[in-house]
VMD Tcl script that draws the C-alpha trace (Angstrom):
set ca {
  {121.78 163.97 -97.75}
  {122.89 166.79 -95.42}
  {122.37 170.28 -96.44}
  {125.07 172.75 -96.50}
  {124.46 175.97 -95.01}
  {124.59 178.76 -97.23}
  {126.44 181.57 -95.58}
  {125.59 185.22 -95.79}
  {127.17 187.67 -98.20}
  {127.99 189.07 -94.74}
  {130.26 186.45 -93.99}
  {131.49 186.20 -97.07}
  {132.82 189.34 -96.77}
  {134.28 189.06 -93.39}
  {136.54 185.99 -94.46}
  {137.40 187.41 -97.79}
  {139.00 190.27 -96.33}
  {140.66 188.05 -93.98}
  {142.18 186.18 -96.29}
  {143.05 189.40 -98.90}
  {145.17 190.88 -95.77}
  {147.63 188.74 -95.86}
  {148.51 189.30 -99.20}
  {147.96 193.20 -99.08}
  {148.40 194.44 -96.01}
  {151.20 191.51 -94.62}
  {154.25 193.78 -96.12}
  {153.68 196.32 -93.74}
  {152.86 193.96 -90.68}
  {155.95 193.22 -88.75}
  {156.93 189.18 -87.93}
  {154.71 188.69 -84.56}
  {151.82 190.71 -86.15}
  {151.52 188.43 -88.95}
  {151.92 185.60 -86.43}
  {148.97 187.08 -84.54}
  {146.46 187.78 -87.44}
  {147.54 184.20 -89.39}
  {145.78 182.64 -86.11}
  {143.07 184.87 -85.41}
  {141.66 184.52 -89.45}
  {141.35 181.54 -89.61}
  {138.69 181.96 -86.74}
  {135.37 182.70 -88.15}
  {132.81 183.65 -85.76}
  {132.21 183.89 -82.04}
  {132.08 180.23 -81.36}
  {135.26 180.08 -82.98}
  {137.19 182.50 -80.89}
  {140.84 181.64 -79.80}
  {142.25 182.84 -76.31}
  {145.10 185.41 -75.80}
  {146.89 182.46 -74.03}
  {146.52 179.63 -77.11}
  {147.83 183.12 -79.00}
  {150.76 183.65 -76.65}
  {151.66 179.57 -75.99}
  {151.52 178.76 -79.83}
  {153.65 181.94 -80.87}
  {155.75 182.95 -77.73}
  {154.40 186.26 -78.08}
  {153.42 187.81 -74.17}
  {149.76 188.03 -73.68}
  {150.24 191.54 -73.03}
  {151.71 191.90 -76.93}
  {149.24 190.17 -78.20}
  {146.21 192.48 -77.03}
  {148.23 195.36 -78.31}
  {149.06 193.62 -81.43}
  {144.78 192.28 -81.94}
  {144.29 196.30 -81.09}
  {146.72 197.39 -84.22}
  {145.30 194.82 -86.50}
  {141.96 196.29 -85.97}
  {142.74 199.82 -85.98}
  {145.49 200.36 -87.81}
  {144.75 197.45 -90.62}
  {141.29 197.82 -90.29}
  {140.15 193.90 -90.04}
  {137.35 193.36 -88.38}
  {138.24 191.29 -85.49}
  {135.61 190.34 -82.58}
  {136.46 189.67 -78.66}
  {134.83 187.62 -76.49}
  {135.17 187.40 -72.59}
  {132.76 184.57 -72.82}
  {132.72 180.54 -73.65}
  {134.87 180.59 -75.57}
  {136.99 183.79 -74.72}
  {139.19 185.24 -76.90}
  {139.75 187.03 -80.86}
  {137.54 185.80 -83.91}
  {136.74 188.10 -87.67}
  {133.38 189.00 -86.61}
  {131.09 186.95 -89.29}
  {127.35 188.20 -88.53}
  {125.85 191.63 -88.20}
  {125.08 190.58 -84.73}
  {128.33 190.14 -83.90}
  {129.39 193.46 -85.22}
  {126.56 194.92 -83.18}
  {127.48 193.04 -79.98}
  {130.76 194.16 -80.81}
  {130.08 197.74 -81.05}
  {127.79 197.75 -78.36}
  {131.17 196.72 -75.74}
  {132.77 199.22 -77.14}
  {130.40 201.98 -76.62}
  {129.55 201.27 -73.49}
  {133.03 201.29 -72.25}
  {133.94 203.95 -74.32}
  {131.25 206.05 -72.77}
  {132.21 205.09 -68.83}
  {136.02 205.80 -69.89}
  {134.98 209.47 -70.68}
  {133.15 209.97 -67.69}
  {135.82 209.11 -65.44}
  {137.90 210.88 -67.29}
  {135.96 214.13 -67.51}
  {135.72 213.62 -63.20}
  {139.25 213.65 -63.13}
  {139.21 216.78 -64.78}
  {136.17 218.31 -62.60}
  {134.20 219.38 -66.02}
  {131.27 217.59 -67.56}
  {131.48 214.85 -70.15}
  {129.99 217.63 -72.78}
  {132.92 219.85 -71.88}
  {135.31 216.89 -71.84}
  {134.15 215.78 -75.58}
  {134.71 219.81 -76.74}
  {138.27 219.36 -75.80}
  {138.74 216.21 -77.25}
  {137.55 217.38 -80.64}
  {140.71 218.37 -81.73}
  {142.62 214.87 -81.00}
  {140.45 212.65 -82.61}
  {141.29 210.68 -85.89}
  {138.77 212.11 -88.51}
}
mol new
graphics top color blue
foreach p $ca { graphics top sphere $p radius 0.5 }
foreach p [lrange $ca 0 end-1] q [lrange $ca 1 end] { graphics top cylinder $p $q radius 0.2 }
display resetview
């Protein structure tokens, strides 16, 4: 007899607030967004992940849409989607810790080189650049 695989409260998590969007947070998502997010939660986990092309080809959305809309879920709806530019590429809801963590890592790091290019642009250090910046960020 096989075992089943107990997943972690972690994951747990991560696909119950999947599924409670849709039923709070889908009145203020417009048509394509809800499009969007119905395909990307039903992707658990990395190895799930489906491309911004299977996205755009199964809803008619333009890639480019899509990216903004996977950006608004996650920052404006808070869900806690995933990206992956590996095998396979595309959007998942982030089930592990590591993910999160590999997650935030990408982030950071290009977080980090977009400030330094920006602050160069401006001829001021990145300390300087973050002072200024203070004011404009979401608390």
């Amino acid at each position: 007899m096989e075992k089943l695989r107990e997943e972690p409260a972690y994951a747990k998590a991560s696909a119950r607030q999947a599924k409670q969007l849709d039923i709070f947070d889908a009145l203020s998502m417009d048509t394509e967004s809800m499009q969007v997010f119905g395909l990307i939660r039903v992707r658990i986990g990395r190895q799930s992940a489906i491309s911004v092309g299977d996205i755009s080809e199964t809803t008619g959305i333009p890639p480019r849409t899509v990216r903004t809309i996977a950006k608004s879920l996650i920052e404006r709806h808070s869900i806690r989607i995933g990206s992956s530019l590996g095998n396979p590429p595309g959007y998942y809801i982030i089930e592990t810790q590591e993910e999160a963590e590999q997650n935030e890592k990408t982030l950071r790091k290009l977080g980090i080189s977009i400030l330094v290019r920006a602050a160069t642009l401006k001829k001021i250090t990145v300390k300087e650049y973050m002072r200024q910046l203070q004011g404009e960020l979401p608390l």
